[in-house]
C-alpha positions as CSV (number, residue, x, y, z in Angstrom):
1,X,-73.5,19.4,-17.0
2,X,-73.6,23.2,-17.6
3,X,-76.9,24.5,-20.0
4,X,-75.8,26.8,-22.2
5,X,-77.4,29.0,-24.6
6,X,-77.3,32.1,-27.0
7,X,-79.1,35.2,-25.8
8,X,-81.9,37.2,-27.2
9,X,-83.0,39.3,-24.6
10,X,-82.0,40.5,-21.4
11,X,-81.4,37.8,-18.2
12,X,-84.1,38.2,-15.5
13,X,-81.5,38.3,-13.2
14,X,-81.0,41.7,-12.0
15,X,-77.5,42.5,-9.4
16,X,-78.0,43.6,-6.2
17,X,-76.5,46.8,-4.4
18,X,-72.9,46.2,-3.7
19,X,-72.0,43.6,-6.3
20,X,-68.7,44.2,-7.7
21,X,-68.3,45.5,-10.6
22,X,-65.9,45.1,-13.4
23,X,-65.7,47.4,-16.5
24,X,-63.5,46.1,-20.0
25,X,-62.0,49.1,-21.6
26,X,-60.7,47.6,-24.5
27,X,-58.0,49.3,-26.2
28,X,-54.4,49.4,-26.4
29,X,-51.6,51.2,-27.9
30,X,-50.4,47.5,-29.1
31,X,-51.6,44.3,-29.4
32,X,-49.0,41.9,-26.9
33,X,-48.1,38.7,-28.2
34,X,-48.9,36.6,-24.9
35,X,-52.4,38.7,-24.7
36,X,-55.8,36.3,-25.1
37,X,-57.8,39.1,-23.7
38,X,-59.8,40.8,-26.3
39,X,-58.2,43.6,-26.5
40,X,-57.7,46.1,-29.7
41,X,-55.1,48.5,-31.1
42,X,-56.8,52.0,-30.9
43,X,-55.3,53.8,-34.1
44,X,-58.2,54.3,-36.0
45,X,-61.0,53.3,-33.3
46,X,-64.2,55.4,-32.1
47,X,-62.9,56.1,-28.7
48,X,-65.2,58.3,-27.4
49,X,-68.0,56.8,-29.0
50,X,-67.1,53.7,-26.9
51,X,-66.4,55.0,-24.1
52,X,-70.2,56.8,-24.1
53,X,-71.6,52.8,-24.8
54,X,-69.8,52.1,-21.5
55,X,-72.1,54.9,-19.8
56,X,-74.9,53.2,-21.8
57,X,-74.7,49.5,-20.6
58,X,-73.8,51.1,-17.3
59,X,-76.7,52.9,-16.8
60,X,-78.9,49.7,-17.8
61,X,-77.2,47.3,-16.1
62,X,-74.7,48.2,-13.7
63,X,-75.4,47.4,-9.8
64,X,-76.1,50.1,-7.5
65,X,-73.3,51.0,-4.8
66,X,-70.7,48.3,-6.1
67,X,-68.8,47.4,-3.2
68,X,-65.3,47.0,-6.0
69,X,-65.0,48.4,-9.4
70,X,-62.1,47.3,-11.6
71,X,-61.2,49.1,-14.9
72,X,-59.2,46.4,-17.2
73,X,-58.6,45.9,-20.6
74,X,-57.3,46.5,-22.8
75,X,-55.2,49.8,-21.5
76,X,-57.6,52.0,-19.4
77,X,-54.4,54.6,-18.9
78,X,-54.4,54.8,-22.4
79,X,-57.4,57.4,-22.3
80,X,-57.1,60.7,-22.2
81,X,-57.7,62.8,-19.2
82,X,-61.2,64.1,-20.2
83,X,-62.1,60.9,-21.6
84,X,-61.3,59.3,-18.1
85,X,-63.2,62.1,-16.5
86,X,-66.4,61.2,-18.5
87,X,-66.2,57.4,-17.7
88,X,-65.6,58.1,-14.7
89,X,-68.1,60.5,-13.5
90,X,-71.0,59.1,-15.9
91,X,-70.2,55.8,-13.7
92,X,-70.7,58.0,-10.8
93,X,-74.0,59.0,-11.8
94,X,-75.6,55.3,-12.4
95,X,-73.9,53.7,-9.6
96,X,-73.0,56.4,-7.1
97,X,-69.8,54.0,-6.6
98,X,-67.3,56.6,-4.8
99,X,-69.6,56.2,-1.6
100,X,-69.8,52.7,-1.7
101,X,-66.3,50.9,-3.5
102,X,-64.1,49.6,-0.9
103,X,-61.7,49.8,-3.9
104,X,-61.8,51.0,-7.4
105,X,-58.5,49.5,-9.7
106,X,-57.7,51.0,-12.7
107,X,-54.9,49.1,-14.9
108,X,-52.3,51.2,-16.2
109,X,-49.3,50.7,-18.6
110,X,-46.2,52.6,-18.1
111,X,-45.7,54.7,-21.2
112,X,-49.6,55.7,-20.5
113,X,-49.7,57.0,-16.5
114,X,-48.0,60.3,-16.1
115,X,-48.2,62.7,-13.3
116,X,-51.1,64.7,-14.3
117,X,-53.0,61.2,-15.5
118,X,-52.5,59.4,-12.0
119,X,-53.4,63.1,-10.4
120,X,-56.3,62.7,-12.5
121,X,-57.4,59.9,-11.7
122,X,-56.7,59.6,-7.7
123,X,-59.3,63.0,-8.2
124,X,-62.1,61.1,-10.1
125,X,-62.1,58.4,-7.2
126,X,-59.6,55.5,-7.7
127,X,-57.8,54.7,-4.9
128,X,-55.4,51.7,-6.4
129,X,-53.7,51.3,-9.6
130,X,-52.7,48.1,-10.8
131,X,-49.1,48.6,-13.5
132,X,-48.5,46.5,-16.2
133,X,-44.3,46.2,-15.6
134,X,-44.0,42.8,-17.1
135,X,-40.5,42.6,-16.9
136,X,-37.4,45.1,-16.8
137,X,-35.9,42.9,-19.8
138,X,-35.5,44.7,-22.9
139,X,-35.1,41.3,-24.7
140,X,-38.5,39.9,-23.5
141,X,-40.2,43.3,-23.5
142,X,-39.7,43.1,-27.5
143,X,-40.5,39.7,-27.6
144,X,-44.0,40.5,-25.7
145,X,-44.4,42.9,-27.6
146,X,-44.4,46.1,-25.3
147,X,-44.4,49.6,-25.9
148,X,-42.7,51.0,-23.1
149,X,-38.8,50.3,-21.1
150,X,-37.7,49.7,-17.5
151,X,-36.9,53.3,-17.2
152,X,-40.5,54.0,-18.2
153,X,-41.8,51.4,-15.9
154,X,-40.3,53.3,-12.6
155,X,-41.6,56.8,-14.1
156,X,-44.9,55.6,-14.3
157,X,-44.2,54.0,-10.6
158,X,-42.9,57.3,-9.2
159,X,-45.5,59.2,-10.7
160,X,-48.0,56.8,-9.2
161,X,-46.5,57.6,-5.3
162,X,-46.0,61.6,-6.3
163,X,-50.1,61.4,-7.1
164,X,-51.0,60.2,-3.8
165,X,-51.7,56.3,-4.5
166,X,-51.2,54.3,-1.4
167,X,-52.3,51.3,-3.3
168,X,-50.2,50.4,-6.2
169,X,-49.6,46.9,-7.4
170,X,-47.0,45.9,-9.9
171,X,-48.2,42.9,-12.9
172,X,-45.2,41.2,-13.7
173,X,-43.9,37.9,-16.3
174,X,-41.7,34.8,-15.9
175,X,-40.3,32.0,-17.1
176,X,-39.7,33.0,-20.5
177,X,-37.6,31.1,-22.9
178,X,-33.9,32.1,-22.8
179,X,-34.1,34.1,-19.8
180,X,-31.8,33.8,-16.4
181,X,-33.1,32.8,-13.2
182,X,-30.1,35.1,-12.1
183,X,-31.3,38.3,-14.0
184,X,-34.5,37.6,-13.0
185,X,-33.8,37.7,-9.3
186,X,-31.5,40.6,-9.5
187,X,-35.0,42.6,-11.9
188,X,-36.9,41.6,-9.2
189,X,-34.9,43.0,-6.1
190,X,-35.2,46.2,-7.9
191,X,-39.0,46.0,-8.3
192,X,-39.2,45.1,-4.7
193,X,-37.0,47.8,-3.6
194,X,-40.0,50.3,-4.8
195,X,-42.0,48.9,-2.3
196,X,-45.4,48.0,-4.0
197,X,-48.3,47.1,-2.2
198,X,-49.1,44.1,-4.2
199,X,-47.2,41.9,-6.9
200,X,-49.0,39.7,-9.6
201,X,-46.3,37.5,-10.7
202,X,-47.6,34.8,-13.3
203,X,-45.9,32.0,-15.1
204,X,-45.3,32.5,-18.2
205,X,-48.5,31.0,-20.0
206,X,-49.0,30.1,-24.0
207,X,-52.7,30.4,-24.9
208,X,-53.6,29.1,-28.4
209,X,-54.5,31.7,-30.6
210,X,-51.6,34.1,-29.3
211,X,-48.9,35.2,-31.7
212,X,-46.5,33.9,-28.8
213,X,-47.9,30.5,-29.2
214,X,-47.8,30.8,-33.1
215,X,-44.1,31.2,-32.4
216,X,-44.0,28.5,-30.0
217,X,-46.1,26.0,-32.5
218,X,-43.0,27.1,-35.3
219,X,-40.1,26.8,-33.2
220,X,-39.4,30.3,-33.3
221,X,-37.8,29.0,-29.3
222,X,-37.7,26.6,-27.0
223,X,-39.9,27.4,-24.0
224,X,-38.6,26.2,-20.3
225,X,-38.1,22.8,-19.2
226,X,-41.0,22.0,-16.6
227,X,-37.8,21.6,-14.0
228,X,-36.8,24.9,-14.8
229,X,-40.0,26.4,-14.7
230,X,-40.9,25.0,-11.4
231,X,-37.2,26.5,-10.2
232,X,-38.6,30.3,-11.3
233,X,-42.0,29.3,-9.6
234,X,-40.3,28.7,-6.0
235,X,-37.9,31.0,-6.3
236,X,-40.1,33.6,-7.3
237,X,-42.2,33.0,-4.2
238,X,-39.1,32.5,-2.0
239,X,-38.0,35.8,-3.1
240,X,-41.4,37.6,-2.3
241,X,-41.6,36.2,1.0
242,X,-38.4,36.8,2.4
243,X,-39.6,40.8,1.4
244,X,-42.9,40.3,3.3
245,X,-45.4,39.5,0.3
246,X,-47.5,37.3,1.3
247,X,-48.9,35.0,-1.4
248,X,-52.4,35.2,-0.8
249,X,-53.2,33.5,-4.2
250,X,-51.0,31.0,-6.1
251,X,-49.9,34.3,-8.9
252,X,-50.6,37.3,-5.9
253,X,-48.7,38.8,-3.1
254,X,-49.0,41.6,-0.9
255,X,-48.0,43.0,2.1
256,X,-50.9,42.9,4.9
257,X,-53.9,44.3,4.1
258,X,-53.0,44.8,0.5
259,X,-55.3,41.6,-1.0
260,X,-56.9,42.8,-4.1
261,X,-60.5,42.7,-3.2
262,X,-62.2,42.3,-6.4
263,X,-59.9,39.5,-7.2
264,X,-60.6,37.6,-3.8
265,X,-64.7,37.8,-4.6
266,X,-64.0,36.2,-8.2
267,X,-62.0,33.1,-5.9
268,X,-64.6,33.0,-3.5
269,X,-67.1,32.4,-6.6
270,X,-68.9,35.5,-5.7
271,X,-71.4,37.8,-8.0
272,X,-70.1,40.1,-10.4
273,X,-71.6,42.3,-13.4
274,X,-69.2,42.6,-16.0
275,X,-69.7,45.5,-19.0
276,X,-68.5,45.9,-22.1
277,X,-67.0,44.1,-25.0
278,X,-66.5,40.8,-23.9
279,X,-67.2,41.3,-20.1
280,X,-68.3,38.2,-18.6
281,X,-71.1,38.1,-15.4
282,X,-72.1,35.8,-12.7
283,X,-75.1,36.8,-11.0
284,X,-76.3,33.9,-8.6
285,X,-75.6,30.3,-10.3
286,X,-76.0,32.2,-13.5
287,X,-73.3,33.3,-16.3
288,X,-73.3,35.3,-18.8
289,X,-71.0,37.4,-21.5
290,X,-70.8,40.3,-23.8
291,X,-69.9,39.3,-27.4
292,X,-66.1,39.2,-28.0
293,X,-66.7,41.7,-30.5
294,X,-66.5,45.6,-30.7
295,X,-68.9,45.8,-34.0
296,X,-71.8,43.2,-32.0
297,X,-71.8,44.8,-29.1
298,X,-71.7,48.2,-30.3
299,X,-74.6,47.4,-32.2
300,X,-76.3,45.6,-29.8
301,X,-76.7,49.2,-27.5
302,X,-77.3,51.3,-30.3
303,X,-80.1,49.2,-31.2
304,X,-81.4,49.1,-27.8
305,X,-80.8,45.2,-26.9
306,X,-79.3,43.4,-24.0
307,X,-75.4,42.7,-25.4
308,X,-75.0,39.6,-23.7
309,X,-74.2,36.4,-26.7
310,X,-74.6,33.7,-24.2
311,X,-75.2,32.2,-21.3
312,X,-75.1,29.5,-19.2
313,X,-76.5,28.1,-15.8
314,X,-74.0,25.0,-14.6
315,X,-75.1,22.1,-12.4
316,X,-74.6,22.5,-8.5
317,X,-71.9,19.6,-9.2
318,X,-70.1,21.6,-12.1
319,X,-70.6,24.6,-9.4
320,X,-69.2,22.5,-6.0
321,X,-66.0,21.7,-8.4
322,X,-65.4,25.3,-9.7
323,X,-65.8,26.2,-6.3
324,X,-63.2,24.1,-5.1
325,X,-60.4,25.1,-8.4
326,X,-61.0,28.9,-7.3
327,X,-60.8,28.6,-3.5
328,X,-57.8,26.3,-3.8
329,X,-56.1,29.1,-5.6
330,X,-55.9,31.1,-2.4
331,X,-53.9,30.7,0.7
332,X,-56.5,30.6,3.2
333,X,-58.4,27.6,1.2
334,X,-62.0,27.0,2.1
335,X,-63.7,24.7,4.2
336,X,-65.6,21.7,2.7
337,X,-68.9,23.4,4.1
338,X,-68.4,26.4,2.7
339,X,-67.2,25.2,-0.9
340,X,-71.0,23.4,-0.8
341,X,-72.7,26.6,0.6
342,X,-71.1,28.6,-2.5
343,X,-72.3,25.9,-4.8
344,X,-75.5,25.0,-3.8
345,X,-75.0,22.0,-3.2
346,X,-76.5,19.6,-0.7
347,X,-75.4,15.7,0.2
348,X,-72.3,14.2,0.0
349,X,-68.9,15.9,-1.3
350,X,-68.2,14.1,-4.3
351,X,-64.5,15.4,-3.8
352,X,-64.0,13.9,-1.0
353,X,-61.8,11.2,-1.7
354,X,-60.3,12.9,-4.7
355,X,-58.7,15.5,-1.6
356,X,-58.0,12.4,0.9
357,X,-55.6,11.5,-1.8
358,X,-54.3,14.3,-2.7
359,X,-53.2,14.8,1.2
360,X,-52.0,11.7,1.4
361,X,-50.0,12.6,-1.9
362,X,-48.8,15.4,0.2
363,X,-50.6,17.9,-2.3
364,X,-53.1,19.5,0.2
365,X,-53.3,19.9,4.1
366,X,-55.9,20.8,6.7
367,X,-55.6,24.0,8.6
368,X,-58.0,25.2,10.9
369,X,-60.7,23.1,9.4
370,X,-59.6,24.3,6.2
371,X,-58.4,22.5,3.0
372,X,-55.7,24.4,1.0
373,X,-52.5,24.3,-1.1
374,X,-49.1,22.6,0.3
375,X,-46.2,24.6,-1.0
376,X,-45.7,21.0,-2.8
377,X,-49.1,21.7,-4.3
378,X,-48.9,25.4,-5.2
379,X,-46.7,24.6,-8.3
380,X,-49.6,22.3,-10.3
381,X,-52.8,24.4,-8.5
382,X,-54.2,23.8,-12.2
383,X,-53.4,20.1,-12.3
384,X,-55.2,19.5,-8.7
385,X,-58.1,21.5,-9.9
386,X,-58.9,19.2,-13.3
387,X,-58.9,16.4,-10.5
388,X,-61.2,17.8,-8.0
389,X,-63.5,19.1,-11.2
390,X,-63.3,15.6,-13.0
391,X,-64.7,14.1,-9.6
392,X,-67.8,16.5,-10.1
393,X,-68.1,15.7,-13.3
394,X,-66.2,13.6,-15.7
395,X,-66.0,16.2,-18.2
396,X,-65.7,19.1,-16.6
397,X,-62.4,21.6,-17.0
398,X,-61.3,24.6,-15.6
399,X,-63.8,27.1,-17.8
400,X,-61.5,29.4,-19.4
401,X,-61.9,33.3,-19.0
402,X,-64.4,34.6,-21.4
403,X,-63.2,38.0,-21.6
């Protein structure tokens, strides 16, 4: 079972030096229609004034030294240059984080990162930038509802590489209704052929309350057969390694030594201070989250409160199971020792013969001591992990992402 409850004042739970750190900047030029991240259009919205609230959770909340920091949103690119020097300096002041981050991401779309932007910004401290591509289709960049074009994709790319950035990963979409498993290998080749660092490459996912899924729920189109999905799946990975990506996690690939390190703490169920509007935390067995809200939380630092609206402390069995969905994610897996050391949880696995099934199945293999995906298993990651969490606890799912 997971305890769960509102919040009316701030958590005793204070992060140490060197948690990571991730900070929700929340506005976009445009809302995308696949987007369940809360996320706003910035026409008419207090930028400035938001981004100074930012400074003003950071400076009450935000660990010393972070070992990561990761800008998302939202459209952090989306800033101006001075505004992105003020976040990023006032961050500076009440973490002292350009001494300490092993990596600071900032997301980028491509009609927002020019030259002088990604100048900018290698200036203030970022060392990786993380570009929202998506695809190179016109057709499914109007139907996701982006701003920008392939030509402004590879711009923002170049202008990336021109700035200095060593670390540049590409965020990319498939499996989209109507689209060609042909043209999609032949948009890939070109996205390859720039040579990122890293590739996020996720199925094409329809999360309720999305216009995409309002479309979906009308028949506006036919989404993908599961066969044809699962043909985009391996062939999308096929692709990636034959050009030397590594898939380190069932949606990421990089070349060696290019594994996002903030992501790889949040799939070893590591600590993590999350601020602003809708930022979620995990400090020891302890959640908590920012109101998905602009107005609430705004008003919750103005008036001098903590701006979490919940939070929750699950059982070490809802733990060992979570545990066991995000380290399954990755290649490398996790031993059954270390999935109880994350959780907290002493005695007998009560996966245990949930997994012996699952290898027999031909779903997960041992390596090295190890338990992790086969490529059989890769494909339905999610479906393994609503086993493994149902033989925690019976009603258990995979908690969805609060921000």
């Amino acid at each position: 079972m997971t305890r769960a409850s509102s919040v009316t004042q701030a958590p005793t739970l204070v992060p140490e030096p060197g948690t990571a750190l991730y900070v929700h900047v929340p506005f976009c030029v445009a809302k995308c229609t696949y987007c369940d991240f809360y996320s706003l259009a910035a026409e008419g919205q207090d930028l400035a004034g938001t981004l100074e609230l930012l400074l003003r959770e950071a400076e009450r909340r935000a660990p010393a030294r972070p070992r990561t920091v990761f800008f998302g949103g939202g459209t952090p690119s989306y800033h101006s240059i001075e505004e992105l020097e003020r976040l990023l300096d006032g961050l500076e002041r009440a973490t002292r984080f350009r001494a300490s981050a092993e990596e600071v991401t900032v997301e980028c779309n491509p009609e927002s990162l020019t030259l002088d932007k990604a100048r900018a910004l290698r200036a203030l401290g970022v060392d990786r930038l993380s570009i929202g591509f998506q695809s190179l289709d016109p057709r499914i960049l109007a139907l996701f509802g982006r701003v920008h074009d392939a030509a402004a994709s590879f711009r923002a790319f170049e202008a990336a590489r021109t700035a200095g950035f060593e670390r540049l990963s590409v965020d990319l979409i498939y499996g989209v209704p109507g689209q060609d498993l042909a043209a999609w290998e032949a948009d890939l080749a070109r996205i390859l052929a720039l040579r990122p660092d890293h590739v996020s490459a996720y199925q094409l996912t329809y999360e309720p309350g999305t216009p995409l899924h309002a479309q979906l729920e009308e028949g506006g189109f036919e989404r993908l057969s599961e066969d044809e999905e699962l043909r985009f799946f391996e062939h999308t990975h096929g692709q990636l390694a034959a050009a030397g990506y590594g898939a380190y996690e069932v949606s990421n690939f990089a070349l060696s030594g290019q594994q996002c390190l903030h992501n790889l703490n949040y799939w070893a169920n590591g600590p993590y201070l999350g601020i602003g509007p809708s930022a979620v935390s995990k400090l020891g067995s302890t959640r908590f989250g920012n109101p998905r809200s602009l107005p609430t939380w705004r008003g919750a630092l103005q008036a001098g409160r903590f701006p979490a609206a919940w939070e929750e402390t699950p059982d070490p069995a809802v733990r060992l199971g979570e545990t066991w969905w995000l380290g399954l994610r990755t290649r490398a897996g996790l031993t059954p020792a270390e999935a109880c050391r994350r959780a907290g949880w002493v005695g007998a696995d009560p996966t245990e013969g949930e997994r012996a099934a699952l290898e027999r199945q031909g779903f997960l293999e041992q390596a090295d001591g190890a338990v992790r995906l086969t490529p059989r298993g890769w494909p339905v990651a999610d479906a393994i992990a609503r086993r493994l969490l149902s033989a925690c606890d019976p009603s258990a799912g995979p908690p969805g992402a609060r921000e």
